[in-house]
N, C-alpha and C positions, 0 to 999 in steps of 0.2 A: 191530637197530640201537638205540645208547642216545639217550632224549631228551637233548634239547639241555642241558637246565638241570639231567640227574642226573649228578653227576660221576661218575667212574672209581671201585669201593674204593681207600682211602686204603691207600700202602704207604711205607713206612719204610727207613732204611738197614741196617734189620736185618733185614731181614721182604722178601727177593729176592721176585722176578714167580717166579710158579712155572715152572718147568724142565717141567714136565710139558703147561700149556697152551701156551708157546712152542712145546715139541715138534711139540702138533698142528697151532701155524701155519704150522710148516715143514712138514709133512706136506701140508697144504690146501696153500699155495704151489707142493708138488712137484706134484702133482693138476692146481693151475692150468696149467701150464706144458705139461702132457700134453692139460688140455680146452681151451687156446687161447681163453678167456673175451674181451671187449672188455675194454681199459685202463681205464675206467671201472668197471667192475666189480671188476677185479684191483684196482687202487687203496681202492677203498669196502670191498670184505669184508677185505683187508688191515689198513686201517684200523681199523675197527669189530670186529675180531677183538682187534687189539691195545689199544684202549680198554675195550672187555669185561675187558681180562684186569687192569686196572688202569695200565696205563699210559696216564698226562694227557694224549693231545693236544688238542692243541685248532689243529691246521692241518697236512697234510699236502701237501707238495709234491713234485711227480715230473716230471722232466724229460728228453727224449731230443731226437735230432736226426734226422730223415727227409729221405726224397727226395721233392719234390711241388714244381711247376711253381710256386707262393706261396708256400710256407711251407719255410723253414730250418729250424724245428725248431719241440713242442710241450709244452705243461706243462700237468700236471694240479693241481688246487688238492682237497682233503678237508676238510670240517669237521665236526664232530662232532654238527650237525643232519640231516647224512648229503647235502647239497649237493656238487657235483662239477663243476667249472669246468675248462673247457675251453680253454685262449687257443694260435692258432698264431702265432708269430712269420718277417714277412717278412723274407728276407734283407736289407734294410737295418736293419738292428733290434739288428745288432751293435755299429752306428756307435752308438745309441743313448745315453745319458748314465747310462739305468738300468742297462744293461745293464755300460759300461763300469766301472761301480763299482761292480758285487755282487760278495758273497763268491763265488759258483760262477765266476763269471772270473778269478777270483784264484786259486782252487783250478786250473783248468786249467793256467794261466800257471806258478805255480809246484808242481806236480806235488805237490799235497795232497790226500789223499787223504778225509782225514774232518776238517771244523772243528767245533769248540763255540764257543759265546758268553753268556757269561750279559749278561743284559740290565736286571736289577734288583741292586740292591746294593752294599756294597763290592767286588764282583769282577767289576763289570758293564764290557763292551768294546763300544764303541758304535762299532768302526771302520770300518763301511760303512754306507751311509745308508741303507738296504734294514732295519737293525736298529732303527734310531729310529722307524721307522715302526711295524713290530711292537712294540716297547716302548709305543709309545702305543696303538697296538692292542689291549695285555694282556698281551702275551706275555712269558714272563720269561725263559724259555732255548730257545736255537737250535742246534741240531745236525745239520751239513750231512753230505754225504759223496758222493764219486765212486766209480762203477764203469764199469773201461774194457774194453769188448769186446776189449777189445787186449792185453792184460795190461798193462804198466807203460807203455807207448807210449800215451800220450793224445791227440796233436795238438794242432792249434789249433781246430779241431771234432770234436771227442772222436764214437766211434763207443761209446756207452755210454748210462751212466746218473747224471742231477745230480740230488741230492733233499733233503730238509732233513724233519725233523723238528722241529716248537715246541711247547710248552708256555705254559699259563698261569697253572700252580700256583703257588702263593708262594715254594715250594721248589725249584721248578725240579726237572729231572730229575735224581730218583738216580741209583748208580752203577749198582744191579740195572737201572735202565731202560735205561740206555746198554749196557750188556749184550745184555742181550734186542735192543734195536734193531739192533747190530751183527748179530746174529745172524739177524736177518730180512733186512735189507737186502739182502745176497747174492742169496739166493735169490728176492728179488723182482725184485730186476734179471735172474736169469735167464730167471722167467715173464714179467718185462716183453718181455726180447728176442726171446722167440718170439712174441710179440703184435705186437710192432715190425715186426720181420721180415715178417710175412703182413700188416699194415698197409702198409707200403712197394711190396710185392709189388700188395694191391688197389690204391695209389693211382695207381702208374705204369702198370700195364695199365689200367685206368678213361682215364686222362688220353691216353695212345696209341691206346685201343682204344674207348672209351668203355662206359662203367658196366657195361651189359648182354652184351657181348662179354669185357668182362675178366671178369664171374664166370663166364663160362661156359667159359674158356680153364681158371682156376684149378678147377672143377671135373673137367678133366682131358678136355672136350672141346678136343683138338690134334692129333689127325690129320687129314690130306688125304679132305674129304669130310665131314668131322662135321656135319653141322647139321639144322636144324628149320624146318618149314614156319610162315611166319608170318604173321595175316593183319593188315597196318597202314596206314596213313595217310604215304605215303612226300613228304619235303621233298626239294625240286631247286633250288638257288640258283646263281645265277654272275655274275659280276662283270662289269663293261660293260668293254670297250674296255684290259684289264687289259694289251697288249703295250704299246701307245699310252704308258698311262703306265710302264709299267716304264722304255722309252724317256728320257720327258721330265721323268722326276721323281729319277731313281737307284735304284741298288738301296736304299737306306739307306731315302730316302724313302720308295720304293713296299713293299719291308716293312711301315712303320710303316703304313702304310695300309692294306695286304692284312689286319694284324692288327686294325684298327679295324673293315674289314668284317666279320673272322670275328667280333668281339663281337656287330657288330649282328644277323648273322644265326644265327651256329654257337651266339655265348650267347642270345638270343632262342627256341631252342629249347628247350636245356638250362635258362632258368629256365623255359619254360613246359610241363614235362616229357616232353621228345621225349628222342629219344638220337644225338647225333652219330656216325656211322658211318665215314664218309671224309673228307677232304680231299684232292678231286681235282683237284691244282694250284691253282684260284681257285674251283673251284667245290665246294660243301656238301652232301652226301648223310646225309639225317637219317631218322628214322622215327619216329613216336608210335603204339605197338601198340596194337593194339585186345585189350581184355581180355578175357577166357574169357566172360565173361556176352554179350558181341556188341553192347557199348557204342559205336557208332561213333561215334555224333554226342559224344561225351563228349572220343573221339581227334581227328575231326575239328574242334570246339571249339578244343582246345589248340594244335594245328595254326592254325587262324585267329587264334588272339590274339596266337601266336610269329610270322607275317607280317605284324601290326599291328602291333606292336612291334616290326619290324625296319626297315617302312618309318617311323616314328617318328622313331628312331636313327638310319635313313641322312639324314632330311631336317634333322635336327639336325645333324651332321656339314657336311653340303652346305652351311648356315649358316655353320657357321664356317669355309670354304673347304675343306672338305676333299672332292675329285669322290670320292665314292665311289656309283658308281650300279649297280644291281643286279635282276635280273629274280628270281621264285619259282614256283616249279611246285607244286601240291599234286595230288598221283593219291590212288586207295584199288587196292588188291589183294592178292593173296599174294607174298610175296617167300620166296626158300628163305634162310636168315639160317645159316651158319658158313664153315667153312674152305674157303678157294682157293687154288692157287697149285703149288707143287711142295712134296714132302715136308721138304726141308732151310729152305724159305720160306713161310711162310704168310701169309694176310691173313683175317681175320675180317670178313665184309661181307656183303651182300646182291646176291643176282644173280635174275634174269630180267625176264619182259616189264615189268613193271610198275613197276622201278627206270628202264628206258629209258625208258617213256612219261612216266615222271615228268619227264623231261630233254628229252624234245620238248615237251611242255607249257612247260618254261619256255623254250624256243627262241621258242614263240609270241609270249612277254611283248614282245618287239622287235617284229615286225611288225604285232600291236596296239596297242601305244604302250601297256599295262599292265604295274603292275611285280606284281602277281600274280595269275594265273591258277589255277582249280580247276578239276578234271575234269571232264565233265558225270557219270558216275560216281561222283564223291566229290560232287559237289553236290547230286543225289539221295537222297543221305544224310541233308543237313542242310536240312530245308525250312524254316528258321528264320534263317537264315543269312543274310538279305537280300545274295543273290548277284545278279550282271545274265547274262544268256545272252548271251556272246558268238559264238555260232555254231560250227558243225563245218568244221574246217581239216584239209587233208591234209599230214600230217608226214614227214619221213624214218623210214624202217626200220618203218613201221604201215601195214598193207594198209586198214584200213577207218579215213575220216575220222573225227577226233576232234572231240567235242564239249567246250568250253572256257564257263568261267565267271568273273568279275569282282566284287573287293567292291565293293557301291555305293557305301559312302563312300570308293573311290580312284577320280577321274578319269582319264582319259587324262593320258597325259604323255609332252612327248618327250624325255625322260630314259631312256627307259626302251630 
């Protein structure tokens, strides 16, 4: 990678980018697209390959559009300190004022496939405000271009590739460098779209399956029966009274609240690094694995700050009228973690005793008036944990009474 402050060799409109290094960044780009690098990577040795070779950038931009539950689509930014920015755009973001006025909307709209703009000079075109900006920036020439997975059929959310090249040479880009960039661009959109593609692939199996289930589906565990013994810190959540309001609130309503609870519970896991497994109708089957070294109090830990954080949430909610009330089970054991179901149907999840006992533990949450309970099992884990001993209760479907534990800073409640 070149420092920031040593420019590109100086080239001339006589003196073309050599045909020989281009060659070999078409060579590396074919390479990419076979070794399936991160976009971030593809993007920066792209870059710094073609600044190497003499051509000026000085801002690299790369844009596609993906499938993910937030994000419409994603742009990468390069600059020639070797920085790599990341920004996802939510679907309403099309409405947006920036968006409605850039040159790459224009380009879709009216089926253009490569823009220039010189931005300094008599031949400067400042016709979208997205240029005035870079002009003040530095930049002196902007050179966009479309590639549609589609061949000529673009849409109105193009399945491809937006991206721009700029300079901030005085001289703006020759014609050898417009060359040369034609010549790349192709082929980075192609290694982009096998990047894309297996992006797309992790984000939606992640988002359906969660994190740990989808890489393990895409490494080509997916037959009936695959799976691994594992030994974790299983979460059991469920929602109070959830027919009650389905009843007295609407469907519309009680959606929108079924999805507030899963923030406070199903994300309370996920940021405190558990893994969401199911969503069983209103209720959350989660797990934070214990790691190879036999760190439990570490899983057990994260487990406790995601139950503190969810009762937090719900009583924030509960404030602004929203009954969202909810009990927590926390167990420790082995769970078998892959595929169930019939061949033509699967489900990636977790089965045996110690997913059930997670779910009679939080059965108990209601007849102790606590909204979470620990094993005495997982609680012996964590003797640090200022837990209260609430006593051995006998459950459904467990031959020998369970012992149940309480954080001390939650009281009783009869909410729960």
């Amino acid at each position: 990678m070149n420092d920031a402050h040593t420019p590109p060799p100086a080239l001339t409109e006589n003196e073309p980018v050599s045909l020989v290094i281009i060659d070999r960044i078409c060579e590396w780009l074919v390479d990419q697209a076979l070794a399936e690098p991160e976009l971030d990577e593809l993007v920066a040795g792209c870059s710094e390959r073609l600044y190497a070779a003499g051509i000026p950038l000085a801002r690299v931009m790369l844009g596609y559009s993906t499938l993910h539950p937030l994000y419409r689509s994603r742009t990468l930014y390069w600059t020639p300190d070797g920085a790599i920015e990341r920004v996802g755009h939510t679907y309403d973001s099309v409405e947006s004022n920036g968006w409605l006025r850039s040159p790459l909307r224009y380009m879709i709209e009216h089926r253009v496939f490569m823009l220039r703009r010189r931005l300094t000079g008599r031949h400067a075109m400042l016709d979208f405000p997205i240029l005035e900006e870079l002009r003040d920036q530095g930049i002196t020439d902007y050179f966009a271009y479309l590639v549609s997975f589609l061949g000529d059929d673009i849409g109105d959310t193009p399945s491809g590739l937006l991206g721009s090249w700029s300079t901030d040479d005085p001289n703006g880009f020759s014609d050898a460098h417009l060359s040369a960039l034609n010549r790349i661009q192709r082929l980075l959109a192609v290694a982009t779209k096998v990047r894309v593609k297996n992006e797309i692939a992790e984000k939606v199996l992640g988002a359906y399956l969660g994190a740990g289930a989808g890489h393990r589906v895409l490494q080509g565990r997916i037959r009936l029966g695959d799976g691994e013994r594992i030994h974790a810190v299983v979460w059991y959540s469920d929602l109070r009274e959830s027919t009650r309001l389905a009843a007295s609130i609407g469907h519309e309503g009680f959606l929108a609240l079924l999805n507030d609870y899963f923030e406070c519970t199903a994300g309370a896991v996920l940021r405190n690094g558990g893994e969401v497994l199911r969503f069983v109708g209103d209720a959350v089957l989660a797990i934070f694995p214990i790691a190879d070294d036999g760190d439990i109090e570490a899983a057990g830990g994260k487990a406790l700050a995601a139950a503190r954080e969810a009762l937090r949430l719900g009583a924030e909610l509960r404030n602004s009228s929203r009954p969202v009330v909810f009990g927590i089970g926390l167990h420790i054991g082995d769970v078998l973690f892959g595929n169930i179901g019939v061949p033509s149907r699967l489900e990636f999840s977790v089965v045996g005793p110690c997913a059930n006992e997670a779910a009679r533990v939080e059965d108990l949450t209601k007849a102790l008036k606590r909204p979470v309970l620990i094993s005495a099992a997982l609680a012996a884990e964590l003797p640090d944990a200022n837990l209260v001993d609430l006593g051995t209760h006998r459950v459904k479907g467990v031959a020998e009474p369970i012992g149940v534990f309480g954080l001390e800073d939650s009281a009783s409640s009869p909410d729960c």
